[in-house]
C-alpha positions as CSV (number, residue, x, y, z in Angstrom):
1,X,116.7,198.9,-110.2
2,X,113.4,198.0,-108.9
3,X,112.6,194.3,-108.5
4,X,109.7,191.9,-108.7
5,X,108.9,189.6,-105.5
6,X,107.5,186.1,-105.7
7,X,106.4,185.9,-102.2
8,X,103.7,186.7,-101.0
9,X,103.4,190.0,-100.6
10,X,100.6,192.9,-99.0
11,X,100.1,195.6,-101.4
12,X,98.5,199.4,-101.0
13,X,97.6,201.8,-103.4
14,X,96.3,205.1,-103.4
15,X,93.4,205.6,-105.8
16,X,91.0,208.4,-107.0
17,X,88.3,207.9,-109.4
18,X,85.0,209.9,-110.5
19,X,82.2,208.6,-109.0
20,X,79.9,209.8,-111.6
21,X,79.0,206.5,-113.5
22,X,79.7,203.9,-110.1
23,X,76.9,202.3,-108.0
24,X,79.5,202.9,-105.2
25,X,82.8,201.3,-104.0
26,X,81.4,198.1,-103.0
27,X,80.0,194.9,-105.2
28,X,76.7,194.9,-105.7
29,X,75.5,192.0,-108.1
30,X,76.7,192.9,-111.3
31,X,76.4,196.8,-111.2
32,X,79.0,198.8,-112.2
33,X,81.5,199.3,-108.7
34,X,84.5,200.6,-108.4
35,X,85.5,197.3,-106.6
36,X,84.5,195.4,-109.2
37,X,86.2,197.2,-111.7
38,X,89.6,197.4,-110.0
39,X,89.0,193.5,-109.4
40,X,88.6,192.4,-112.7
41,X,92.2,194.3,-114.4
42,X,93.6,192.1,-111.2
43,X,92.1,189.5,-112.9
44,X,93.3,190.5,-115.7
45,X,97.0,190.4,-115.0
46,X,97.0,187.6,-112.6
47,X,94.1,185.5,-114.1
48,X,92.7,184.6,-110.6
49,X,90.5,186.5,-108.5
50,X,92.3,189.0,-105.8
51,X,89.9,190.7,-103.4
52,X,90.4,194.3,-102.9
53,X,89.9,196.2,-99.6
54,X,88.4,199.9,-98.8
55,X,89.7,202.2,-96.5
56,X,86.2,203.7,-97.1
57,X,83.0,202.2,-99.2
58,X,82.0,205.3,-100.6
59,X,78.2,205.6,-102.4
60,X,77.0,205.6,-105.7
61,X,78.4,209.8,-107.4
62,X,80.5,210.1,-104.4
63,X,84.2,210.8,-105.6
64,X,87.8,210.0,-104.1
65,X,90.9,211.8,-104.5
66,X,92.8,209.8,-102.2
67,X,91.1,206.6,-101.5
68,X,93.3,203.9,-100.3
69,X,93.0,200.3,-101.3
70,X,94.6,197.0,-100.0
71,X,95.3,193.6,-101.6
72,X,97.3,189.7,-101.2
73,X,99.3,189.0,-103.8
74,X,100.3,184.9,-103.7
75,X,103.5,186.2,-106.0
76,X,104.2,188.4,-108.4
77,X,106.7,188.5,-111.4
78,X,106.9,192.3,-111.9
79,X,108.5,195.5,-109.7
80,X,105.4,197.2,-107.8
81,X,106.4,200.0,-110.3
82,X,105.3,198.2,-113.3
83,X,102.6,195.9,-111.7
84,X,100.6,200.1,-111.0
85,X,101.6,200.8,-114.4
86,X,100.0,197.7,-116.0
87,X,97.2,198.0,-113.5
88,X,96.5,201.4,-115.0
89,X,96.6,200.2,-118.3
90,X,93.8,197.8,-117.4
91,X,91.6,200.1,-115.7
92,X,89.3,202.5,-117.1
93,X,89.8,206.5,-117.3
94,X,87.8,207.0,-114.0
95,X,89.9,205.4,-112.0
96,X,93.6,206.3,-111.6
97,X,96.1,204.3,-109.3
98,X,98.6,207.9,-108.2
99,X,100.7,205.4,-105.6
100,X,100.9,201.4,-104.8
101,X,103.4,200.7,-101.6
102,X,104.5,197.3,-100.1
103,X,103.5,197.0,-96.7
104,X,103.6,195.0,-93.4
105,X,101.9,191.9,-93.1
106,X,99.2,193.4,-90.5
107,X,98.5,196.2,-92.9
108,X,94.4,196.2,-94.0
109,X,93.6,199.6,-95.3
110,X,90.2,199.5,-93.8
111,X,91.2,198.5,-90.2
112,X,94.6,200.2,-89.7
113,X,93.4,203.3,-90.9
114,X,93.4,206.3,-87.9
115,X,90.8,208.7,-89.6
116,X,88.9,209.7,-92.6
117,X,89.3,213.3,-94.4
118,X,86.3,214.0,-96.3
119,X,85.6,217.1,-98.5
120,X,82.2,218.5,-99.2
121,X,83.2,220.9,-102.3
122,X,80.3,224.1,-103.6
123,X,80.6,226.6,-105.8
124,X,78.5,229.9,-106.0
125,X,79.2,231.1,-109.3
126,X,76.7,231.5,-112.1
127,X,78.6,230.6,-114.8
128,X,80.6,227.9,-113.5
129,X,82.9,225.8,-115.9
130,X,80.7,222.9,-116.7
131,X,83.4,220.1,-116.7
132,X,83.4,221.3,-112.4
133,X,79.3,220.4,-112.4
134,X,80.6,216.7,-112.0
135,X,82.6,217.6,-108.7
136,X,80.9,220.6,-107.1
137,X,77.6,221.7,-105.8
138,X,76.4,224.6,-107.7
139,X,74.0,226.7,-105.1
140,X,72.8,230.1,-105.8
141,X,72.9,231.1,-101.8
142,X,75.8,233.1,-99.8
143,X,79.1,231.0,-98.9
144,X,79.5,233.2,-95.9
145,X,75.8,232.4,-94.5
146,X,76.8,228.5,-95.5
147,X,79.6,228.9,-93.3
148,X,77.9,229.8,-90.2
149,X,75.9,226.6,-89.6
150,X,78.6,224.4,-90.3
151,X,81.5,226.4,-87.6
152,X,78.9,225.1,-85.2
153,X,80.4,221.3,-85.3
154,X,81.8,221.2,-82.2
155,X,84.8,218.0,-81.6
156,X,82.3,215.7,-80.4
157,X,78.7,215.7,-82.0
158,X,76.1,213.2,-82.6
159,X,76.3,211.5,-86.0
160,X,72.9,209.6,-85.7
161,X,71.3,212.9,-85.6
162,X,72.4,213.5,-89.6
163,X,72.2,209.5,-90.3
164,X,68.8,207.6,-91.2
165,X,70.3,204.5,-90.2
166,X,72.4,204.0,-87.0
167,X,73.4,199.8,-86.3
168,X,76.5,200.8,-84.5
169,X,75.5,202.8,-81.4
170,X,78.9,203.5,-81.1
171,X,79.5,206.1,-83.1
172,X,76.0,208.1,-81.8
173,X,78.2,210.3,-80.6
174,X,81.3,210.6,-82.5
175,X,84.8,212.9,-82.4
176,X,85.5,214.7,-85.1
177,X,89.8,215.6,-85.8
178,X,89.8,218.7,-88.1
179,X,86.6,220.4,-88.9
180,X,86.9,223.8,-91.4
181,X,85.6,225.6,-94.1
182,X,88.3,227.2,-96.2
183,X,87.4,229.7,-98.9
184,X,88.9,229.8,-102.6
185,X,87.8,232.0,-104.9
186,X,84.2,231.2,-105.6
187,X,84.1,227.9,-103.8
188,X,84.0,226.7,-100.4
189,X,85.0,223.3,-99.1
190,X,84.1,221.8,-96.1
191,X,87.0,219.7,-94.9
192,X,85.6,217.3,-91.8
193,X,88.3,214.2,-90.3
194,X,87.1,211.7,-88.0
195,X,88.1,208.3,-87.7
196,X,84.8,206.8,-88.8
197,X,81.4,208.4,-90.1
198,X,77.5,206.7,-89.9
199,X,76.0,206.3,-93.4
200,X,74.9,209.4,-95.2
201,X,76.4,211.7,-92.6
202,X,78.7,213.8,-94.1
203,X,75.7,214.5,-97.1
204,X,73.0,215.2,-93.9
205,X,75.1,217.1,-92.5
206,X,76.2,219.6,-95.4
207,X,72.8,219.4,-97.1
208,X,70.8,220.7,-93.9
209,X,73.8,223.3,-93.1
210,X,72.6,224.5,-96.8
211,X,68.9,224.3,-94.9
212,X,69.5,226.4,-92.5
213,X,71.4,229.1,-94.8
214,X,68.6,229.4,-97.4
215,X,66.2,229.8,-94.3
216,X,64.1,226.1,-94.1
217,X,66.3,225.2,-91.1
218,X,66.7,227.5,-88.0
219,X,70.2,227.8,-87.0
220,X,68.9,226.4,-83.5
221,X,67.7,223.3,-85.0
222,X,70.9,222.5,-86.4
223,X,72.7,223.0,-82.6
224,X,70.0,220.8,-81.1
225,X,71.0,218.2,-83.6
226,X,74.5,218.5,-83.0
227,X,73.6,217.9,-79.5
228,X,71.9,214.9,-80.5
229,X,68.7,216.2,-79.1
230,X,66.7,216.1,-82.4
231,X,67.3,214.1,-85.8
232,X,67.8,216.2,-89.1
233,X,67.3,213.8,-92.0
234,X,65.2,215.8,-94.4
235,X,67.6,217.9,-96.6
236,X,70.5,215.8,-98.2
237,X,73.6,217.2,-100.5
238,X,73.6,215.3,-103.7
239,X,76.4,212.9,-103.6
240,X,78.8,214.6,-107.0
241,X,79.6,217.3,-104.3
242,X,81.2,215.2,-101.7
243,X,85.4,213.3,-102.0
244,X,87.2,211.1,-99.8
245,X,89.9,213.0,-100.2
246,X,92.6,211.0,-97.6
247,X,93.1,208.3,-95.4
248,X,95.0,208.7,-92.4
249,X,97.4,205.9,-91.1
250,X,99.0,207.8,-87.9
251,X,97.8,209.6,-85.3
252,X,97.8,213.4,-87.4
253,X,95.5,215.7,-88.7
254,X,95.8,214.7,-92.5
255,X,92.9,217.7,-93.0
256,X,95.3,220.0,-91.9
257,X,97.3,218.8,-95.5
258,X,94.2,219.5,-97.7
259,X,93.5,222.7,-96.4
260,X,97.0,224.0,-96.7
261,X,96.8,222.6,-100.4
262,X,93.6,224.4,-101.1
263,X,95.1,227.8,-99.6
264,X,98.2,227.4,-101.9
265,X,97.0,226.2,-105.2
266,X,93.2,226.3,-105.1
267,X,91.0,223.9,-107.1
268,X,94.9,222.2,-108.3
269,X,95.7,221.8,-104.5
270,X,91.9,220.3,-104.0
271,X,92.5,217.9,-106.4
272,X,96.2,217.0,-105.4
273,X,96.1,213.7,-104.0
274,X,98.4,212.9,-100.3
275,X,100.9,210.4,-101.0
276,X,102.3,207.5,-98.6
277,X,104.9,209.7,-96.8
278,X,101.8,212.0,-96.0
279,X,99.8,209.0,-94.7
280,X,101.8,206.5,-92.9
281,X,104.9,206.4,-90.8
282,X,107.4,205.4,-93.3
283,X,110.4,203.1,-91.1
């Protein structure tokens, strides 16, 4: 039978959530934030304020399947079973806790993660189910010309060149783990790991591959960019198109995962989350 702790105690929890109607992950004043939501059913349970922890601060319309999420308990008089069910309770329909995991006392989910799996998700048909407008890019252009731009990112490649805003010169240059576009049916998605991205980058990056495909790009300004010999920070993919899809916690291509997923069960296997045994070393 599971049981309750009343010691302190490090929690995770996998989340996803539709990004539609969030100013982002992270507080900002009073705006609706996927923090502050989470923060306040905390509240709401333990009647104190418990500060919640990103593996990623994703933007205002930008979704996550499997965003993971860290927090201190003090104590705690229910199994972590029932304190994610009663959590759920308290949250709203946009947000869904799939997994919540004691862990080590070093654990942070920001700072211990390994990499970052993001998914930039399209669809070319015309008459494309409206509930998907939420989650995909609907473009009236060729998948297969899309695709040639973006099998150009090469391991290493400059993020600057598809950020407007650069404060850690760090990651100028950084190494991407898993970088593919898989095919399902109507729909592409653009799977890209790395263990940290710039702000925007992901977006710039998809939104002037999508440039270059409808012809207001040249193929050889996209390489240039890669190369970090010229900045492309015009054309930007609207945010609903883009998921944090996992978080990596070991040295592993957790992309690898999605893209199998996608092959197997299409837009299902898209919008299966990982689970802990997918993300970190279980003793």
């Amino acid at each position: 039978m599971p049981r309750s702790f009343s010691f302190k105690m490090d929690i995770a929890a996998i989340i996803s959530y539709d990004g539609t109607n969030f100013h982002g992950f992270q507080l900002q004043n009073q705006s609706r934030t996927v923090q502050l939501v989470i923060e306040k059913g905390l509240e709401k349970i333990f009647k104190e304020r418990i500060c919640v922890v990103p593996a990623g601060r994703t933007d205002a319309g930008v979704h996550a399947i499997g965003q993971v999420i860290s927090f201190r308990l003090e104590k705690c008089p229910f199994s972590i079973e029932k304190l994610q069910n009663i959590l759920n309770y308290h949250l709203p329909d946009d947000i869904r806790i799939s997994e919540m995991k004691i862990m080590s006392g070093d654990f942070n989910s920001r700072f211990s993660a390994k990499s970052r799996v993001y998914v930039y998700a399209v669809s070319a048909k015309k008459d494309m189910c409206a509930h998907l407008n939420r989650y995909f890019w609907n473009l009236d252009i060729s998948l297969e010309q899309l695709k040639v731009p973006l099998n150009l990112i090469p391991e290493r490649f400059c993020f600057r060149s598809f950020s407007r805003v650069s404060r850690d010169r760090k990651l100028n240059f950084g190494t991407v783990t898993f970088s593919k576009c898989i095919f399902s049916d109507d729909f592409l998605y653009f799977i890209i790991e790395a263990p940290s991205f710039l702000w925007h980058t992901v977006r710039f990056l998809f939104g002037e591959a999508v440039a270059v495909a409808i012809g207001k790009r040249t193929l050889e300004d996209y390489k240039e960019a890669l190369e970090g010999k010229k900045r492309l920070v015009l054309y930007k993919a609207p945010p609903k198109g883009l998921h944090l899809w996992g978080v990596s916690y070991f040295e592993q291509a957790l992309g690898a995962l999605c893209e199998k997923n996608i092959i197997k069960d299409g837009l299902c296997g898209f919008f299966k989350p990982p689970s802990f045994i997918d993300i970190v070393k279980c003793p």
